[in-house]
N, C-alpha and C positions, 0 to 999 in steps of 0.2 A: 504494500500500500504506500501509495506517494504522497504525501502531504502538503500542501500548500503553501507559503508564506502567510497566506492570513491563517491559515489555521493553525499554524505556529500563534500569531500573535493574540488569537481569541483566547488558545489556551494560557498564553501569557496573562491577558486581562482575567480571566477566571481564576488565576492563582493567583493574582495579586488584591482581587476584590476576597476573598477564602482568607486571604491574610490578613488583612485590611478586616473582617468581620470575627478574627481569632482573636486580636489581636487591640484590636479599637483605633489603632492610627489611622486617621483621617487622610495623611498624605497617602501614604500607601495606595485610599481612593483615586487620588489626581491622578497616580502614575498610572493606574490602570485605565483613566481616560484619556494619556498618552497612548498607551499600549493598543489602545479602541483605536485610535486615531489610526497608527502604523496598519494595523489589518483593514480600513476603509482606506487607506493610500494602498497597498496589496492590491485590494479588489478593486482599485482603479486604475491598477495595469503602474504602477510606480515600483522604478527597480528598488531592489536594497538599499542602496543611502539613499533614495528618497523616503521608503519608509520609516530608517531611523532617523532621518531629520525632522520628518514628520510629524513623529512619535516622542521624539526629545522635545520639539518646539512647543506642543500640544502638552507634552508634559510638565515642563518647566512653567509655560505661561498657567496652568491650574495650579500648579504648589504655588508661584508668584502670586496670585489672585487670592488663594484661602490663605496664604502667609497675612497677604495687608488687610483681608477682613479679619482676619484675626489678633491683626495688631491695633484695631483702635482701643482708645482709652477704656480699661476695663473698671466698674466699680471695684474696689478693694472689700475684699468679703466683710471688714469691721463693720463697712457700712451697707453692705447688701442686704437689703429684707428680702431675696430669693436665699440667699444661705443663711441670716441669721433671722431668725423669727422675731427678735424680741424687739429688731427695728420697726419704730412709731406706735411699742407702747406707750401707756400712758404711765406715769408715776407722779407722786407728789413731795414736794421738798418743802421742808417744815421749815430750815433754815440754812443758810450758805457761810460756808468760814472765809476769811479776809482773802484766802489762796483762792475760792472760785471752786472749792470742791464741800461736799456735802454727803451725809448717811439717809439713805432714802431705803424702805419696803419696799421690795419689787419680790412676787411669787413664792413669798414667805418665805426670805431671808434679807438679809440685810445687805447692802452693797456701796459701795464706794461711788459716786459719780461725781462729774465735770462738769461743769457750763461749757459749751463748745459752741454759746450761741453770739449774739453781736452785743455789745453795750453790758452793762451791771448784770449781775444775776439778780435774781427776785425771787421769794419763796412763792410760791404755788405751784399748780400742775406744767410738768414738762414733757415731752416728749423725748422717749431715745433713738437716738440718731446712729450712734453707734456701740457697739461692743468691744471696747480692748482691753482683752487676758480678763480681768475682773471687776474693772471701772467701766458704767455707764457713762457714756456721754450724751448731756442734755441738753435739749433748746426750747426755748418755747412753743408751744403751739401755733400751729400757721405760720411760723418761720421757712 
């Protein structure tokens, strides 16, 4: 049995999407939509280095593409309410010390918090903005 160039390249892309599904890396993805690329250069009648230029060019431009959507600015998990739940509860501050931090009830213990909001602290209700290590940091509501 004689085999193809594209069906060389199909079974490329099927082992690389197999791995890419073992394994979770995303590029792995791209490459396999290089690899698509080279066996639809194949079945358009393009010799060898056409298909691997093909197939590199098509490749590279997908990792170049999920690279820069992946590189915009990400929230930092202290402040993400997709990973920490406790961002824009609500708590109450009975009173603030000269530093700008304060002992506040939250979820029936006691906790350390920050003002991290703009201008004086003020006692009443704040919202938590963030979570870091064991300090909330609070700002007023509607900030």
């Amino acid at each position: 049995m004689d085999w193809t160039a594209s069906t060389w390249w199909w079974l490329g892309t099927a082992a690389l999407v197999a791995a890419e599904l073992a394994t979770g890396t995303f590029y792995l993805l791209m490459l396999a939509v290089g690899t698509a690329a080279a066996a639809l250069a194949a079945h358009a009648g393009l010799g060898q280095t056409g298909q691997l230029i093909t197939g590199a060019l098509v490749g590279i431009a997908a990792i170049a593409v999920w690279h820069q959507r992946r590189g915009r600015p990400v929230t930092d998990t202290a402040a993400n309410p997709d990973v920490n739940l406790d961002i824009g509860s609500r708590v109450r501050v009975e009173a603030w010390t000269a530093d700008g931090t304060a002992r506040v009830h939250y979820r029936g213990a006691a906790w350390d918090a920050r003002f991290a909001g703009q201008g004086a602290p003020e006692p009443g209700e704040h919202v938590i903005r963030a979570v870091l290590g064991n300090q909330l940091m609070l700002d007023r509501p509607g900030a």
